[in-house]
C-alpha positions in Angstrom: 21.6 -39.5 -18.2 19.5 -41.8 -16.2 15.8 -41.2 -18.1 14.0 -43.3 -15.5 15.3 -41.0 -12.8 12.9 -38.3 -14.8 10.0 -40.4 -15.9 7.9 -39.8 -12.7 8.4 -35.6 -12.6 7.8 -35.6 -16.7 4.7 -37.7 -16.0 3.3 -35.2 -13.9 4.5 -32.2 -15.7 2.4 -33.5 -18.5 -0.5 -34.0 -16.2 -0.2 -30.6 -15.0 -0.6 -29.3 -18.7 -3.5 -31.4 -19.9 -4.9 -30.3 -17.2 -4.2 -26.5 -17.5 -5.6 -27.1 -21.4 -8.2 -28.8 -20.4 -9.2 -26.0 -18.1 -8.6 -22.9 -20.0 -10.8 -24.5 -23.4 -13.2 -26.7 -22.1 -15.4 -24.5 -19.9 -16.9 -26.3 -17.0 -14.8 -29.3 -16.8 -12.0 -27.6 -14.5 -15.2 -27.3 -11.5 -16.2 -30.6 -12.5 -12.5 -32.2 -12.3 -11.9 -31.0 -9.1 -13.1 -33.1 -6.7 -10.8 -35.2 -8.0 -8.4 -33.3 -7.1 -9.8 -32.5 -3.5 -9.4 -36.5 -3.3 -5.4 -36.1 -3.4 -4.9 -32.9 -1.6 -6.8 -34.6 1.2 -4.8 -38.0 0.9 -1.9 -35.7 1.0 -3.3 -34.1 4.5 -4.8 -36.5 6.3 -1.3 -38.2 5.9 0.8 -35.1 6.3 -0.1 -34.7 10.5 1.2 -38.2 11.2 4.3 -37.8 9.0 5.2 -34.6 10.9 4.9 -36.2 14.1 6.8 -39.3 13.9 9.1 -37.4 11.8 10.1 -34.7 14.0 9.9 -37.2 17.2 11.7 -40.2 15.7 14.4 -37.5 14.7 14.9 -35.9 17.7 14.8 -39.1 19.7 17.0 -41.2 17.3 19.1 -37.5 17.3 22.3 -39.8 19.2 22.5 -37.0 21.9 20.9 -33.8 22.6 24.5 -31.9 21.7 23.5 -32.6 18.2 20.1 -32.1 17.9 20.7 -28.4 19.4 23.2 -27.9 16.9 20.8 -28.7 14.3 18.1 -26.6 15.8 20.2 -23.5 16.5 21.7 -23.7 12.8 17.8 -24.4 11.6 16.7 -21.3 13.2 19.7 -19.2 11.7 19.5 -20.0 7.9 15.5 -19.5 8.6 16.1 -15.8 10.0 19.1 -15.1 8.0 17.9 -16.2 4.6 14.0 -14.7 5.3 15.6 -11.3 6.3 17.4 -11.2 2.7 14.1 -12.4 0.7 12.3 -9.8 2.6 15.2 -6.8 1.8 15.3 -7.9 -2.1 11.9 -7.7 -2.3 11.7 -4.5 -0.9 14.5 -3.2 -3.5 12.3 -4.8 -6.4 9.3 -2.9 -5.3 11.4 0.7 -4.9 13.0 0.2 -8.0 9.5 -0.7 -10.3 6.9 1.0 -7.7 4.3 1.8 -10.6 4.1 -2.1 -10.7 3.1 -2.3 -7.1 0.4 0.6 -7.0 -3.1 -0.5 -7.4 -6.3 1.6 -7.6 -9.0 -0.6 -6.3 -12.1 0.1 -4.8 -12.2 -1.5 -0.9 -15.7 -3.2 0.6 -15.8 -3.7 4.2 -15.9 -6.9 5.4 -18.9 -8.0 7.0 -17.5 -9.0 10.3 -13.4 -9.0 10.9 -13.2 -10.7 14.4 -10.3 -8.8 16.1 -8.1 -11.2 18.2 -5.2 -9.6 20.2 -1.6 -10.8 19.7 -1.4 -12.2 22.9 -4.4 -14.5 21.7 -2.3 -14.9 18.2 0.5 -16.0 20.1 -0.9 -18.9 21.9 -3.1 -20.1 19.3 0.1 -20.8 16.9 2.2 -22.9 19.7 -0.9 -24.6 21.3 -4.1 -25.8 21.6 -7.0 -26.5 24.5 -7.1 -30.4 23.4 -5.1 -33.1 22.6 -7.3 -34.0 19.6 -7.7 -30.3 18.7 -3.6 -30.4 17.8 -3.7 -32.7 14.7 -6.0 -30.7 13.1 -3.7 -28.9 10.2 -4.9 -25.0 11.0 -2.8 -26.4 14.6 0.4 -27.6 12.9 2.3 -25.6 15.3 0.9 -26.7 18.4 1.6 -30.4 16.6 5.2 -29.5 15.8 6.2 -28.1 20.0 4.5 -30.9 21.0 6.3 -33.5 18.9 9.5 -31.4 19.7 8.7 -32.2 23.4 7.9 -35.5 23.4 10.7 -36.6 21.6 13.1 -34.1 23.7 11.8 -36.7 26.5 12.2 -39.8 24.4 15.7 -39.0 24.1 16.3 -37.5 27.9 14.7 -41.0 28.8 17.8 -43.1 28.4 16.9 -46.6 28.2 13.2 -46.4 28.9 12.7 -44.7 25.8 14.9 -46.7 23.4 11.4 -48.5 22.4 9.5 -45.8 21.6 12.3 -44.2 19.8 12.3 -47.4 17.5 8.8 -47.7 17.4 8.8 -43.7 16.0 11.4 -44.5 13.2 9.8 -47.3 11.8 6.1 -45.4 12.2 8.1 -42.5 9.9 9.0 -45.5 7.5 5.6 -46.6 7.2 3.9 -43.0 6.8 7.3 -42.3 4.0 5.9 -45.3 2.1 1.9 -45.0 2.9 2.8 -41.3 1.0 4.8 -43.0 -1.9 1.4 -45.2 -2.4 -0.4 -41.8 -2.5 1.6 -40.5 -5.6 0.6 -43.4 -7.5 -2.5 -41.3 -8.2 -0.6 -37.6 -8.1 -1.2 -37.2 -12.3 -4.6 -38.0 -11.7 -5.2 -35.8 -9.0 -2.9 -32.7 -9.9 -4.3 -32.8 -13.1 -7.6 -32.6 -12.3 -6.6 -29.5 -9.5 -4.8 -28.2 -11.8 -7.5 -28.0 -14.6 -9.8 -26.5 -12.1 -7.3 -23.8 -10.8 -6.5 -23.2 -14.7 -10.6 -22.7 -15.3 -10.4 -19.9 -12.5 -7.3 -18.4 -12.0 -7.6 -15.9 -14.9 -10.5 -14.0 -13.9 -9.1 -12.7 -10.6 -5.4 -11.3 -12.7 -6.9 -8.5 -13.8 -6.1 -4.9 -14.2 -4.0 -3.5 -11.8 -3.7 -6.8 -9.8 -2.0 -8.6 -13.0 0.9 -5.6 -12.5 1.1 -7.0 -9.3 1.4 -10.4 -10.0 4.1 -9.8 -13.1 6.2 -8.0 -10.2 6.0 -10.5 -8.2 6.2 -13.7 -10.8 10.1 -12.6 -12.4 11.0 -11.3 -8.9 10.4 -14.9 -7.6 11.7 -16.8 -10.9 15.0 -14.8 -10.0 15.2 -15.3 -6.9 14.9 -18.9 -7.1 17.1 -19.6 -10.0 19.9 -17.1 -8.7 19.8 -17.2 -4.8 19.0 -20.6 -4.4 21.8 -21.8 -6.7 24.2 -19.1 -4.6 23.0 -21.1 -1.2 23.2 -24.3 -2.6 27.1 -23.6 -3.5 27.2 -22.4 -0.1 26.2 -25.3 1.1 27.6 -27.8 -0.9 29.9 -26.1 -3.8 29.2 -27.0 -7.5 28.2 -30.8 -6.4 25.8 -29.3 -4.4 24.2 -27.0 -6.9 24.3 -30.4 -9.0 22.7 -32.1 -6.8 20.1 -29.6 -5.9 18.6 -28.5 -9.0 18.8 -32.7 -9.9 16.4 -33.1 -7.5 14.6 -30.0 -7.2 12.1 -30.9 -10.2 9.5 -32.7 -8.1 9.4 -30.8 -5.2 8.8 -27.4 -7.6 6.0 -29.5 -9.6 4.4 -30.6 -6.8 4.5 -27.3 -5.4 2.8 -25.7 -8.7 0.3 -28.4 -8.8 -0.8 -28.2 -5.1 -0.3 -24.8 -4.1 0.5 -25.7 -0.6 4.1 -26.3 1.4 2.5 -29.2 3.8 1.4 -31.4 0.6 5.0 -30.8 -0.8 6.6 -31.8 2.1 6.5 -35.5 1.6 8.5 -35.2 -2.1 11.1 -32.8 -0.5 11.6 -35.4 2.1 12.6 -37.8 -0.7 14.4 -35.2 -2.8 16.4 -34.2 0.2 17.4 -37.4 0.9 18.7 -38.2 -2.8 20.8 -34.8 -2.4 22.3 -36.6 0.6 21.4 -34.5 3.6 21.0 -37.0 6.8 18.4 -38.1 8.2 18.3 -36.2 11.3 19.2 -32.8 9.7 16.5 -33.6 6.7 13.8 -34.5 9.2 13.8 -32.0 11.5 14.4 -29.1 9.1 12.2 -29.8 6.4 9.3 -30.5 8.9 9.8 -27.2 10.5 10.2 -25.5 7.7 7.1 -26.6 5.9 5.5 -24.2 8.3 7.8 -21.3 9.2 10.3 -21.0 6.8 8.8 -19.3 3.6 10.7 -17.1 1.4 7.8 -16.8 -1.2 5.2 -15.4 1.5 8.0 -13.1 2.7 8.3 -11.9 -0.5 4.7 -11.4 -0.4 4.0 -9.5 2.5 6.6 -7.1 1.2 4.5 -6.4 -1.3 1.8 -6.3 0.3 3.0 -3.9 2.4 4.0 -1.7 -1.2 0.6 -2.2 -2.3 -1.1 -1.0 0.8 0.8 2.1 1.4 0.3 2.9 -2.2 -3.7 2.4 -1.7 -3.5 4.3 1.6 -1.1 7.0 0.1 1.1 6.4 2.3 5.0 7.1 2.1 6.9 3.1 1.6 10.2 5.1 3.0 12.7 5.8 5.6 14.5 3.2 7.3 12.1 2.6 10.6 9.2 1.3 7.8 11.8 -0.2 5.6 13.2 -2.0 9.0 9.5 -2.5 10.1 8.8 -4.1 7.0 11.3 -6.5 7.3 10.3 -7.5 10.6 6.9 -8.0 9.5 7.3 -10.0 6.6 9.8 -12.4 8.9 7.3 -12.9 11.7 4.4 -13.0 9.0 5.8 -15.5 6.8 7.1 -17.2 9.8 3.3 -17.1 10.7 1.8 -18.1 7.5 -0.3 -21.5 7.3 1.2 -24.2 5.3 -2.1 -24.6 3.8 -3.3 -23.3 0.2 -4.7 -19.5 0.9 -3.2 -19.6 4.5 -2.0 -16.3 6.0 -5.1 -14.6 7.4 -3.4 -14.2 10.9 -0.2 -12.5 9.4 -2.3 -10.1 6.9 -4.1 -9.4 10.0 -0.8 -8.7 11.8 0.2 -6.7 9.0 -3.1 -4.4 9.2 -3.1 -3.7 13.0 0.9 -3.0 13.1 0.6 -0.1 10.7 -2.8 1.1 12.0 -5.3 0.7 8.7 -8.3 -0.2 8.6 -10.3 -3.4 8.3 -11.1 -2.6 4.5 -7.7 -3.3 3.8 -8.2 -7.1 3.7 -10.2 -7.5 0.7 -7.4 -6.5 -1.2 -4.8 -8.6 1.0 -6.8 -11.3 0.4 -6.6 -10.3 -3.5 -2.7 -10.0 -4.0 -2.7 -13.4 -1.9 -4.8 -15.3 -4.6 -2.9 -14.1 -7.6 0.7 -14.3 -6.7 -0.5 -18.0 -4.4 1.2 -20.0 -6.9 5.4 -18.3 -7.5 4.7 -18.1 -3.8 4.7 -21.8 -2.9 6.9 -23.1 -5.4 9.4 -20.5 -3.4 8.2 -21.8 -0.2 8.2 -25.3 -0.7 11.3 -25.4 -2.2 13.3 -23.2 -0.5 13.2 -25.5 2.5 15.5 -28.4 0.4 18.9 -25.6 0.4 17.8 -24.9 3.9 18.5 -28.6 5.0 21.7 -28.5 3.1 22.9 -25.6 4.4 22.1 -26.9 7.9 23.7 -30.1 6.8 27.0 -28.9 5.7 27.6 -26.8 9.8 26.4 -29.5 11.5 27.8 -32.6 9.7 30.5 -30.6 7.6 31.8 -30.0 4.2 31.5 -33.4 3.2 28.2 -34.1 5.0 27.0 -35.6 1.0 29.8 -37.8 0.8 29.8 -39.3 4.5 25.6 -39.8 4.2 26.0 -41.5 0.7 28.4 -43.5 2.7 25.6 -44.3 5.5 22.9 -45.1 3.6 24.5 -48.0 1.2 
């Protein structure tokens, strides 16, 4: 075994846990550490909007033909349905069959103001903006994401004209790949120090009936991700391909952990992909969409959410129209969910309006959301690495590893 392949990920395993001590038995220094921390998470974003453009535009121009680059995208969108409809239905099975784990007796405030926006207004502020400007902000990333999708549709529809720009978008993703490998220089640093301050505050909001909830939820997700993702990457890619998978899956899942947020993670799963040998093309455009809409930990999450509420409500979590409905709602929620730490207002939103409850139910959304926010994005993040194999081995077939090893010597 090739140590040095492991130096960088055991580096920042052991920053996460000095940090984590640090946090839990030094009492203050987690607050103080954290700007610190702020300092990566915002390297990390401010370079994250650029990556996902030129990413997703260099890919679909560069694509070689727009016959492939539908292929991809059709495939893309089935493994995100497909594989978010089964998180969401073993969720639901985990929650029938330990419902005393999902049943919490809270007391609900009212939120001062809960500013009710229609779904018609929901839908057009996920896919687009008023301004051009207004689009690389990261609550947008949508908006950014159909508009890079567009612009590098007519890159690519261009012919000739747009040869140029397509080059000038592949070597703009180079630069923002290596800007972000500069960046992780200082990950220990900053992830510790996050870390320490998310360690210093995390345990006084598990409490009570809210740490059932997140003990559910934590081996529900631990389960899911060792057992299902190891079935989809043999799917994918047969026993080499669950080799190669969990080989590379340790950075990505640290990063995760540390960060609590899909977008920050993206950069590292961009790497890890790429030493599992998925293509360029297929890597690019799936893990950039998926950083935002394909999310089997909030899935997960809005199922039990959903558990929690109708328990709260006393309402009857039965019958297949709220099973079905519940399904649908944790697809379109978690397809909704911001790839940001604590994202998801819109979708818990959603969630309230579609089963008629009332606007006190979002203090205690917002309360399952904080405790079961880190399982959640480890499952998020990393789901998104099997995804782009899966897509990989349709679209460039069973020996899509082997041929892109072959490429990239």
């Amino acid at each position: 075994m090739n140590w040095k392949n492991y130096r960088f990920p055991i580096i920042l395993i052991g920053s996460l846990l000095v940090g984590a001590l640090i946090g839990v038995y030094v009492d203050g220094t987690g607050q103080a550490l954290k700007p610190l921390g702020d300092i990566f998470l915002n390297l990390m974003f401010m370079i994250v909007t650029p990556l996902i453009a030129t990413s997703i535009i260099s890919a679909v121009a560069n694509s070689g033909g727009s016959g492939k680059l539908k292929k991809i995208m059709g495939w893309t969108t089935i493994v995100f349905l497909v594989t978010g409809a089964i998180a969401a239905i073993y969720m639901i099975v985990v929650v029938k069959l330990f419902p005393q784990f999902s049943t919490l007796s809270v007391t609900l405030t009212k939120p001062e103001s809960t500013e009710s926006v229609s779904w018609q207004e929901q839908l057009v502020g996920i896919f687009t903006t008023d301004g051009f400007v207004n689009m690389f902000q990261r609550e947008n990333m949508m908006a950014l994401i159909v508009f890079s999708l567009l612009v590098g549709f007519a890159i690519n529809l261009s012919g000739e004209a747009g040869k140029p720009v397509a080059k000038l978008m592949n070597s703009a993703s180079t630069v923002m790949l290596k800007t972000i490998s500069l960046v992780m220089y200082y990950a220990p640093i900053g992830l510790g120090a996050y870390f320490a301050y998310l360690a210093s505050t995390f345990g006084s909001i598990v409490i009570e009936d809210y740490a059932k909830a997140f003990v559910l939820y934590l081996i529900a997700s631990l389960l899911f991700f060792g057992v299902m993702f190891t079935v989809y990457a043999f799917i994918a890619g047969g026993s080499s391909g669950v080799k190669r998978f969990w080989k590379n899956l340790l950075s990505p899942s640290v990063t995760a952990i540390g960060t609590c947020s899909s977008m920050a993670t993206l950069p590292v799963n961009l790497t890890a992909s790429q030493q599992i040998g998925v293509s360029k093309e297929v890597r690019e455009t799936v893990l950039s969409l998926g950083a935002t809409m394909h999310k089997d930990g909030s899935v997960m999450g809005l199922v039990l959410k959903i558990s929690v509420l109708f328990s709260v409500f006393h309402m009857e979590f039965a019958g297949w129209q709220t099973i079905g409905t519940a399904v649908l709602v944790a697809i379109l929620g978690g397809t909704l969910m911001g790839a940001i730490p604590q994202g998801g207002m819109i979708a818990e939103m959603m969630l309230i309006s579609l089963y008629g409850l009332p606007p006190e139910a979002l203090p205690i959304l917002a309360a399952v959301s904080t405790v079961i926010d880190v399982p959640a994005t480890l499952l998020n993040a990393t789901s998104d690495n099997y995804a782009a194999m899966l897509v990989a081995r349709k679209v460039d077939g069973k020996d899509w590893a082997t041929n892109h090893e072959v490429e990239e010597v």
